[in-house]
LUMDREN-509069 format. One record per residue (C-alpha): x, y, z. Coordinates in nm, 3 decimals. Layout:
N
+---------+---------+---------+
:      xx :      yy :      zz :
+---------+---------+---------+
:       X :       Y :       Z :
...
+---------+---------+---------+
***
This chain:
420
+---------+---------+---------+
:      xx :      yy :      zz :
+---------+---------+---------+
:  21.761 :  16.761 :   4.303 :
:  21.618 :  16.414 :   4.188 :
:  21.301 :  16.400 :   4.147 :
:  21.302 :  16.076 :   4.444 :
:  21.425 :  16.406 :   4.673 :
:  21.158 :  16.666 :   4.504 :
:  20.903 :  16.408 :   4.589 :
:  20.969 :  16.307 :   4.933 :
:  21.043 :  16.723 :   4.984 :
:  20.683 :  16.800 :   4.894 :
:  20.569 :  16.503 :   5.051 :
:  20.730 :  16.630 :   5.375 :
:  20.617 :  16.977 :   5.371 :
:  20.215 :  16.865 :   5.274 :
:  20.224 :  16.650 :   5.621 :
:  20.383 :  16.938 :   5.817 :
:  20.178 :  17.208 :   5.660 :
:  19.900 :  17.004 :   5.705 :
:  19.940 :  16.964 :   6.066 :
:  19.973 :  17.348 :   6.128 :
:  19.641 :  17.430 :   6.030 :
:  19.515 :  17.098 :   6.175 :
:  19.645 :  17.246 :   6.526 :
:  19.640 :  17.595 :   6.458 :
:  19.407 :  17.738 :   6.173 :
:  19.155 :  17.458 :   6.184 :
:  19.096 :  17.532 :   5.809 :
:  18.920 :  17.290 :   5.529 :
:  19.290 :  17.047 :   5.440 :
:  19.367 :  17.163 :   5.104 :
:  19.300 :  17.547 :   5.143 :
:  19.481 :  17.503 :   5.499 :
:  19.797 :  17.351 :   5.312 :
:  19.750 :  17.618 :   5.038 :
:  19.765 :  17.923 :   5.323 :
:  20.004 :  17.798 :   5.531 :
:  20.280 :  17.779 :   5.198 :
:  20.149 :  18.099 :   5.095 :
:  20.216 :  18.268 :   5.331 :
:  20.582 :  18.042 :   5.438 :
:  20.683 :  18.175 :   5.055 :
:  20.581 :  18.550 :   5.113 :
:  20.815 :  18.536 :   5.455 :
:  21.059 :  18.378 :   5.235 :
:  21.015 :  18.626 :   4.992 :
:  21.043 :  18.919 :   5.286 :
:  21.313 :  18.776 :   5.475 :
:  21.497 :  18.750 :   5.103 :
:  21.377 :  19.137 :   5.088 :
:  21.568 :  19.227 :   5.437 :
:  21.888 :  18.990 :   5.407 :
:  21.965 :  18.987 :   5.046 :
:  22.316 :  18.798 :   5.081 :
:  22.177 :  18.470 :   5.192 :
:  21.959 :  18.443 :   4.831 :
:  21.662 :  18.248 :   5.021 :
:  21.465 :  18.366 :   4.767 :
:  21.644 :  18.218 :   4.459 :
:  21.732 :  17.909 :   4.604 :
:  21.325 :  17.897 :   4.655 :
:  21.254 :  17.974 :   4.311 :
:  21.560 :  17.745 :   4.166 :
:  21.351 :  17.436 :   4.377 :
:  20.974 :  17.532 :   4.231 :
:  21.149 :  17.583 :   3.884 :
:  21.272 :  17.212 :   3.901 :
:  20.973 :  17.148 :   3.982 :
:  20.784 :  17.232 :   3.659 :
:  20.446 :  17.293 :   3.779 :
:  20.307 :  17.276 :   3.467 :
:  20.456 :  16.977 :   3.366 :
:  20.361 :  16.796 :   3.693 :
:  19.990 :  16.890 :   3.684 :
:  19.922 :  16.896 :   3.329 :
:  20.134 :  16.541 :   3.291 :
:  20.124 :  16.333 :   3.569 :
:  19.881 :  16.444 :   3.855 :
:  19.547 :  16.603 :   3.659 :
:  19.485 :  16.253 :   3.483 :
:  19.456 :  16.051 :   3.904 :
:  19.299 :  16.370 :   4.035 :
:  19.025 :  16.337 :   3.713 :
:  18.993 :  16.006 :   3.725 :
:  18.962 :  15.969 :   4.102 :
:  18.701 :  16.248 :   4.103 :
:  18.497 :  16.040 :   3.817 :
:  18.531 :  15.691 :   3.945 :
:  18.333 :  15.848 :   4.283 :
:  18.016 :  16.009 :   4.067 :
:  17.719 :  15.767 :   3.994 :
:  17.609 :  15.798 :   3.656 :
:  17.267 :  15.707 :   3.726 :
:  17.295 :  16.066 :   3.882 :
:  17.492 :  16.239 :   3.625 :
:  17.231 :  16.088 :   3.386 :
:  16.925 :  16.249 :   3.588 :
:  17.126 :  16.597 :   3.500 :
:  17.308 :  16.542 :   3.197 :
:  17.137 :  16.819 :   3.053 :
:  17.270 :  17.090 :   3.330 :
:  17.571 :  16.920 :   3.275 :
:  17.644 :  16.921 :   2.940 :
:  17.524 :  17.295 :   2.900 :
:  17.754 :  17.458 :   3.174 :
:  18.021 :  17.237 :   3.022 :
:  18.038 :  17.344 :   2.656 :
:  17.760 :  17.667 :   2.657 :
:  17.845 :  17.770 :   2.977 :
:  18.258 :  17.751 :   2.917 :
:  18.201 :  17.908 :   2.586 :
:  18.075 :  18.202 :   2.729 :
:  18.264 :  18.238 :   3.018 :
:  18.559 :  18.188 :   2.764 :
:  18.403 :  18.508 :   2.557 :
:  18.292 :  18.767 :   2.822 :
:  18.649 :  18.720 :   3.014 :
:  18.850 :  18.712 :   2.686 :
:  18.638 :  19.041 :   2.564 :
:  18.676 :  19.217 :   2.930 :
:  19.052 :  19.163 :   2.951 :
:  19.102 :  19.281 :   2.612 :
:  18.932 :  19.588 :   2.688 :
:  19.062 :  19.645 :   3.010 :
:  19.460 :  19.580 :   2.878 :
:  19.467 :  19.630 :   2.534 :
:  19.558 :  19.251 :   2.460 :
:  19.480 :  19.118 :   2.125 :
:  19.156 :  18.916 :   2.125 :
:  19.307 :  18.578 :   2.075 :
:  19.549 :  18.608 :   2.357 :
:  19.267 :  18.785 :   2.612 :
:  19.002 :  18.470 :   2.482 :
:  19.322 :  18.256 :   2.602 :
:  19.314 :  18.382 :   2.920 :
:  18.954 :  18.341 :   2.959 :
:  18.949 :  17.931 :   2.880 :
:  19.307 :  17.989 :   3.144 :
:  19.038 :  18.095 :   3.450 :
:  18.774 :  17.905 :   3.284 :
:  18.781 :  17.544 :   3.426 :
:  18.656 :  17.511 :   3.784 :
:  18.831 :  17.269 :   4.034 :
:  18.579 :  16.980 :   4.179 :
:  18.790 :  16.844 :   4.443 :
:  18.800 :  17.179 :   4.624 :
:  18.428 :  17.288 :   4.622 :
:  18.294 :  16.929 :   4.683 :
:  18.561 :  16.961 :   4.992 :
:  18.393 :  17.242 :   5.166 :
:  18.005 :  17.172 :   5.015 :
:  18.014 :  16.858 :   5.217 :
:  17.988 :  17.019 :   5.532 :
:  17.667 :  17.241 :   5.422 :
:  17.475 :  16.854 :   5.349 :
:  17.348 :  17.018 :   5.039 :
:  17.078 :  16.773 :   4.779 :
:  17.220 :  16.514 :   4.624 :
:  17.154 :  16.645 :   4.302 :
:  17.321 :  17.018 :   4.342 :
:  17.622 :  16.787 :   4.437 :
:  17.631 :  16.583 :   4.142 :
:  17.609 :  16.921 :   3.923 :
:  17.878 :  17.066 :   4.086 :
:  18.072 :  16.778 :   4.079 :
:  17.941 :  16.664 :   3.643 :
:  17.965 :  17.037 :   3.569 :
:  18.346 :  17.071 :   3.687 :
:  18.491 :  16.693 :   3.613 :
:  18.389 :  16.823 :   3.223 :
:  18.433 :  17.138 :   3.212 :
:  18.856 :  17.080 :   3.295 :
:  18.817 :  16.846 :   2.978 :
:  18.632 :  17.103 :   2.807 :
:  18.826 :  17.380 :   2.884 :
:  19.151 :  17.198 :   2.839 :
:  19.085 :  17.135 :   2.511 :
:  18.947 :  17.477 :   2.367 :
:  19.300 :  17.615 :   2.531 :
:  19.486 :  17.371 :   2.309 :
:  19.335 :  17.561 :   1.980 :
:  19.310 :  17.887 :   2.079 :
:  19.713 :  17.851 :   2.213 :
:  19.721 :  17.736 :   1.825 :
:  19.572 :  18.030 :   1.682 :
:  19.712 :  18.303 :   1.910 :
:  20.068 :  18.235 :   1.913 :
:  20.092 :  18.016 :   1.570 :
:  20.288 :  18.328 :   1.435 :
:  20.582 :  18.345 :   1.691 :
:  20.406 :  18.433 :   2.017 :
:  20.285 :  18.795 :   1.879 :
:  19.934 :  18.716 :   1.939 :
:  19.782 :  18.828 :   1.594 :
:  19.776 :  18.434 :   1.530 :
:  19.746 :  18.272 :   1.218 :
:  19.591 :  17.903 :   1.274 :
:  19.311 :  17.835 :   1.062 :
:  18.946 :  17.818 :   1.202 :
:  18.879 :  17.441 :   1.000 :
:  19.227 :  17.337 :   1.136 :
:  19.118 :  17.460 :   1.518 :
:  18.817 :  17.264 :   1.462 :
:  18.958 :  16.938 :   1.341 :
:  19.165 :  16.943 :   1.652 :
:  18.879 :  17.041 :   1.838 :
:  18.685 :  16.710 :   1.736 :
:  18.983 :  16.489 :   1.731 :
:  19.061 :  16.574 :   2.096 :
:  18.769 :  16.581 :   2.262 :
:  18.557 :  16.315 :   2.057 :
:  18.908 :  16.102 :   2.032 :
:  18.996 :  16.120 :   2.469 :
:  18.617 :  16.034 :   2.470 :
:  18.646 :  15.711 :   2.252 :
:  18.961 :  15.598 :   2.420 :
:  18.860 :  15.634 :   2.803 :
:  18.551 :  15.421 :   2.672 :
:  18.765 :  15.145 :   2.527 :
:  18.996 :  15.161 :   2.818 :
:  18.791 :  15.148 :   3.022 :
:  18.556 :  14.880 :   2.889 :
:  18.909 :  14.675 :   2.848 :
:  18.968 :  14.723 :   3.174 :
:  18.668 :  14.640 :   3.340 :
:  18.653 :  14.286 :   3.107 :
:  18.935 :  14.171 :   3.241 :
:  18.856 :  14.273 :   3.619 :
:  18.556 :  14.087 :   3.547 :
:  18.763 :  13.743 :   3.566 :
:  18.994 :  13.833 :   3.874 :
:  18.870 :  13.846 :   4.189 :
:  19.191 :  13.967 :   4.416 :
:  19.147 :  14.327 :   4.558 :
:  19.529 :  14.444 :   4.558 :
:  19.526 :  14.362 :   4.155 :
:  19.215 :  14.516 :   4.100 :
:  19.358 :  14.852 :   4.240 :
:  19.646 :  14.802 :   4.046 :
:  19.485 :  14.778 :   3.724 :
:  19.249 :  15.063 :   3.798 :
:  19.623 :  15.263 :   3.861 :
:  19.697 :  15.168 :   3.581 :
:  19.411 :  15.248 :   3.343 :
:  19.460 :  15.573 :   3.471 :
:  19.828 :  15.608 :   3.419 :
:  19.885 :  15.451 :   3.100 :
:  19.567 :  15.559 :   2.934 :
:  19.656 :  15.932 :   3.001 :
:  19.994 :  15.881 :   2.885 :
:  19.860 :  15.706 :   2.580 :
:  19.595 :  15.955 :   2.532 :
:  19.883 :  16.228 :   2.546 :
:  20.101 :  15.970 :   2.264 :
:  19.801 :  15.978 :   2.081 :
:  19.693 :  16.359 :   2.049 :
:  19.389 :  16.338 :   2.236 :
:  19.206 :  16.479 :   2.506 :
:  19.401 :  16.324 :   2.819 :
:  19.124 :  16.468 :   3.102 :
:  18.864 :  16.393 :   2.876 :
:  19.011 :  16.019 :   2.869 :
:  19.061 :  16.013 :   3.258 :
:  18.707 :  16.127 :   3.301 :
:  18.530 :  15.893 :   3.088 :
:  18.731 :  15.571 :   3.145 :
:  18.675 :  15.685 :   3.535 :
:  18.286 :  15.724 :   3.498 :
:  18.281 :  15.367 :   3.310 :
:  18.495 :  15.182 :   3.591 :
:  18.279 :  15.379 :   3.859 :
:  17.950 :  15.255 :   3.736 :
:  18.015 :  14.894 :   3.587 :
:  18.266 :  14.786 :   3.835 :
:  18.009 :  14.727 :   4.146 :
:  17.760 :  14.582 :   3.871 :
:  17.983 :  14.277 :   3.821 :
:  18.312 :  14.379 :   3.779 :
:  18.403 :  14.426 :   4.131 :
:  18.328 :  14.214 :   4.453 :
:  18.197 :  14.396 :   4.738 :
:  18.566 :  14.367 :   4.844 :
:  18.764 :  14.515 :   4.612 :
:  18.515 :  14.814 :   4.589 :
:  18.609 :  14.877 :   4.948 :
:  18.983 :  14.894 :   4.838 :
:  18.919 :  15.068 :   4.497 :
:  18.694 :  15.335 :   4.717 :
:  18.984 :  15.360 :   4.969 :
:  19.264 :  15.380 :   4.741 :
:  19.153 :  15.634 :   4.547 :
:  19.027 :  15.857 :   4.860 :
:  19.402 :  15.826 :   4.942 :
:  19.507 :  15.932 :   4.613 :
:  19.298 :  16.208 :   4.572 :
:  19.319 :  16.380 :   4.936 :
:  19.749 :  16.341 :   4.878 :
:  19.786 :  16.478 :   4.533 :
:  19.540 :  16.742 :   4.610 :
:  19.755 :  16.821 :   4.971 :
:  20.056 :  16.800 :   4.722 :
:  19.899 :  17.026 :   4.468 :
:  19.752 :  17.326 :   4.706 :
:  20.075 :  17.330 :   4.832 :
:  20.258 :  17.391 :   4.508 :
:  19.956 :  17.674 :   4.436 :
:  20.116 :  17.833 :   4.778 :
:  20.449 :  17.809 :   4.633 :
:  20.436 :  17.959 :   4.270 :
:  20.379 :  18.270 :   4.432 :
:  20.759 :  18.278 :   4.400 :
:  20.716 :  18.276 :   3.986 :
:  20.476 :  18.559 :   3.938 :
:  20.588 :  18.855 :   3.879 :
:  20.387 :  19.124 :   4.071 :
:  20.370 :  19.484 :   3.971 :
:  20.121 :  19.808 :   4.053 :
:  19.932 :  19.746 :   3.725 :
:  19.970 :  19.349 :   3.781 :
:  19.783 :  19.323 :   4.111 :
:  19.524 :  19.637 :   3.981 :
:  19.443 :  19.438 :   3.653 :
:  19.424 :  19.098 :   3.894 :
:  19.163 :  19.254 :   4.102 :
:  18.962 :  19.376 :   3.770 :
:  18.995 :  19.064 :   3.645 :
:  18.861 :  18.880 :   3.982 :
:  18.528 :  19.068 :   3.922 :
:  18.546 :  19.001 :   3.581 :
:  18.593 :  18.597 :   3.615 :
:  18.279 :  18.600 :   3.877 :
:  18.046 :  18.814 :   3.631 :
:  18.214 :  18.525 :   3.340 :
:  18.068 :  18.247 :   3.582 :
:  17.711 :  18.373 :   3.680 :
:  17.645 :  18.442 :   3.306 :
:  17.822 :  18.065 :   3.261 :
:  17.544 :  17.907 :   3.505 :
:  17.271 :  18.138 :   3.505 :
:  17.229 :  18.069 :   3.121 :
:  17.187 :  17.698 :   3.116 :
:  16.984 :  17.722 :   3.404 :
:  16.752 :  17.975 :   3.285 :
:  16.709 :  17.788 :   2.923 :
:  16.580 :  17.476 :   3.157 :
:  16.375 :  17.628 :   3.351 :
:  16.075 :  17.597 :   3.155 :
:  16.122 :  17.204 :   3.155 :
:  16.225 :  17.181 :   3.547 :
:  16.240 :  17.306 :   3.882 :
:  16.539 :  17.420 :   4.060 :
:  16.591 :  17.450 :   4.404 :
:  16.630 :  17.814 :   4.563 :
:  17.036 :  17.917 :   4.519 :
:  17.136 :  17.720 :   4.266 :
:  17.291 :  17.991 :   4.055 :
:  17.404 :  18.174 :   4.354 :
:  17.583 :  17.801 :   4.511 :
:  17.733 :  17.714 :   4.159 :
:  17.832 :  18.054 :   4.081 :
:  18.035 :  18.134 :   4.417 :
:  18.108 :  17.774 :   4.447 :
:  18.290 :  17.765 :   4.127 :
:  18.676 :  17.746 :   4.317 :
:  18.957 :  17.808 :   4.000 :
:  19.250 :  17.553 :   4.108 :
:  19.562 :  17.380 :   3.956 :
:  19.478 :  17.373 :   3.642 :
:  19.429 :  17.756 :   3.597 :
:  19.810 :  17.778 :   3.725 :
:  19.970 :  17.506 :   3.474 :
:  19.793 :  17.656 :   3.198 :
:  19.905 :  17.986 :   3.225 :
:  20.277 :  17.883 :   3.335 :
:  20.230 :  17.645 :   2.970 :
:  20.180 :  17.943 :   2.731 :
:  20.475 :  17.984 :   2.514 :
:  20.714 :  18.329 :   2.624 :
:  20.579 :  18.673 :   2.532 :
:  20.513 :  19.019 :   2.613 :
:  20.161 :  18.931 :   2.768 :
:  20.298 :  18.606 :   2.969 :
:  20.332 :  18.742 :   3.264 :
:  20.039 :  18.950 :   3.302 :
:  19.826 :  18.631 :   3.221 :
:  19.999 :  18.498 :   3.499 :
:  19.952 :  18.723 :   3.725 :
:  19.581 :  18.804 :   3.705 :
:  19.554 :  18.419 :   3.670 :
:  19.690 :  18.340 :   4.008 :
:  19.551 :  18.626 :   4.208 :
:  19.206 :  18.441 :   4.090 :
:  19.295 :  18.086 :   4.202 :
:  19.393 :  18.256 :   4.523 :
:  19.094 :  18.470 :   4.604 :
:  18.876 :  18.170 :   4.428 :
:  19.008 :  17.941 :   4.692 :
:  19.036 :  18.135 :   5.004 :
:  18.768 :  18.350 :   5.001 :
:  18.465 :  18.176 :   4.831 :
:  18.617 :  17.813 :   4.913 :
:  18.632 :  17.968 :   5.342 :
:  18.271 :  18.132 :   5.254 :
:  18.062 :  17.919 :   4.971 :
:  17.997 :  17.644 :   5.273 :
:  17.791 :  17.906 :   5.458 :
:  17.579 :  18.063 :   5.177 :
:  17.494 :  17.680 :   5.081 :
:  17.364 :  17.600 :   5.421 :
:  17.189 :  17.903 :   5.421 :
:  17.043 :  17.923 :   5.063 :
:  17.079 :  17.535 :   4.944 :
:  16.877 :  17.389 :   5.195 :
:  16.536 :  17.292 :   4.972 :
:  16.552 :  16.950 :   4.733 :
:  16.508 :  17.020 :   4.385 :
:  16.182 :  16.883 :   4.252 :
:  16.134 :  16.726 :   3.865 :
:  15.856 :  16.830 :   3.673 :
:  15.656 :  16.592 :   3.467 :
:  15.747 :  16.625 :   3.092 :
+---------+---------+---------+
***
């Protein structure tokens, strides 16, 4: 297939998935559109199962295998979805918790990175490097799908802009730290004993996440000069499109954090634009574009989550070690918040459930998925994979259904500053 017909296929099944839980399951959009091709593949997969001769189920997998799931996230949609999710935070608010922030997005995905990589060692017997990649795999949380369903519990503004700070950096974060320990795990053939060097990981360390960092600011800051001299909406949204386009792509060109990039040059745009680089006007269309964007490629995205069910190869000791490593990857996340938390406690006051909101709330998404179905080909691939998506999945349908209600009920009070 083209990818013109893969596009308009996907675009087609996100609209009619969408309006079967819209009529029938009356679920929150994405996690609806996720369900409903979940479980459209598994009666695939059965039907396939019963009437073997017709090969439904390879012709399915041939289709998500064009696809390149991977590719499509990692490449193309993660840089809008990053960039959309940015350009809607206020940095005046990210600034009042920059220090929450910036813990639970380097401290916080350093140790979730550890205790998972450490558990799943132990639990499987998988060499250290390749267990610590599959920590930094279920790492990264996804803020378009918690912000989805926190809206409806009217939570502070503040726990918002954690949630939403905490998880826009963390993908960058995370995203990068895979990168090098991918380099030292399988830098000897895919054998997992790696081989990298620890001053080489950290050189690439520093040159992608300081060098995305630079560039989203200069792209940005480009960007935003010359939408300083135009006033015509449509153009504005164009060049906004495609700051976020070709600055991803250039970050990729350029060996340098590509989230990190979208992020930052999404942040800038998102706070200088409405202080003289946008009319009053074009924010309306900038806001309403990039709603669009956003609640499309995220429809599109849940629904290819439903569908790589087809690629994972389930066994007895696949879904028991998935379940282990469920628990595992929520014990990794309340040690990943209650840390930073706890070390600023002494300084401020946080509202009751904060851990208990961030921890549950953190929902695993797309990126989890691309990652894994990334690694290079060997004997621990597919385990990864499986344990990987059986989080995403619980992540999303049970604490994305369920995180809404435990907000309402425990997120309720406004967080109060104490005097320094």
């Amino acid at each position: 297939m083209t990818l013109l017909q893969i596009t308009s296929l996907l675009i087609v099944l996100a609209g009619a998935f969408g309006a079967v839980n819209y009529l029938y399951l009356r679920l929150p959009a994405a996690i609806g559109i996720m369900v409903v091709a979940l479980v459209a593949s598994l009666v695939v997969m059965g039907l396939d199962a019963v009437l073997p001769r017709f090969g439904i189920d390879d012709q399915l997998r041939l289709l998500i295998t064009e696809i390149d799931f991977s590719e499509a996230l990692l490449e193309g949609m993660l840089g809008l979805l990053l960039f959309a999710g940015a350009l809607h935070v206020k940095v005046e608010d990210l600034r009042a918790e920059w220090k929450v922030v910036a813990l639970m997005a380097t401290l916080g995905v350093g140790l979730s990175t550890v205790i998972i990589g450490v558990g799943f060692s132990w639990l499987t017997g998988m060499p250290l490097l390749v267990a610590l990649v599959f920590g930094v795999i279920v790492t990264p949380t996804d803020p378009v799908a918690v912000l989805g369903v926190l809206r409806a519990a009217n939570l502070p503004k503040s726990l918002e802009t954690k949630i939403a700070g905490e998880s826009l950096f963390n993908d960058g974060v995370g995203y990068v730290v895979f990168l090098v320990l991918v380099g030292l795990a399988f830098s000897h053939g895919g054998d997992g004993h790696g081989g990298g060097g620890l001053a080489d990981a950290a050189t690439l360390f520093v040159q992608e996440a300081l060098g995305g960092a630079a560039l989203g600011a200069v792209a940005g800051w480009l960007t935003f000069r010359v939408m300083r001299r135009i006033d015509d909406p449509s153009l504005e949204v164009l060049l906004t499109l495609g700051l976020a386009f070709g600055g991803y792509e250039l970050a990729i060109a350029l060996h340098v954090s590509a989230p990190i990039m979208a992020v930052v040059a999404g942040l800038l745009i998102g706070h200088t634009g409405p202080k003289g680089g946008m009319s009053a006007e074009t924010r309306a269309h900038v806001d309403s574009f990039w709603t669009l964007v956003d609640e499309i490629l995220n429809a599109v995205l849940f629904l290819l989550i439903g569908f790589e069910v087809v690629a994972v190869a389930f066994s007895g000791d696949v879904l028991l070690t998935g379940a282990a490593a469920i628990a595992l990857a929520l014990l990794a996340r309340l040690v990943a918040v209650a840390v930073p938390i706890l070390a600023l406690r002494p300084f401020r006051r946080f509202s009751p459930g904060v851990v208990q909101i961030m921890t549950w709330g953190g929902l695993k998404g797309g990126i989890s998925v691309a990652l894994a179905l990334s690694l290079p080909d060997s004997d621990w691939k597919p385990l990864i994979l499986g344990a990987t998506y059986m989080i995403v999945v619980f992540s999303i349908i049970v604490q994305g259904l369920t995180v809404a209600r435990l907000a309402t009920r425990v997120g309720r009070e406004p967080e109060l500053e104490l005097e320094p």
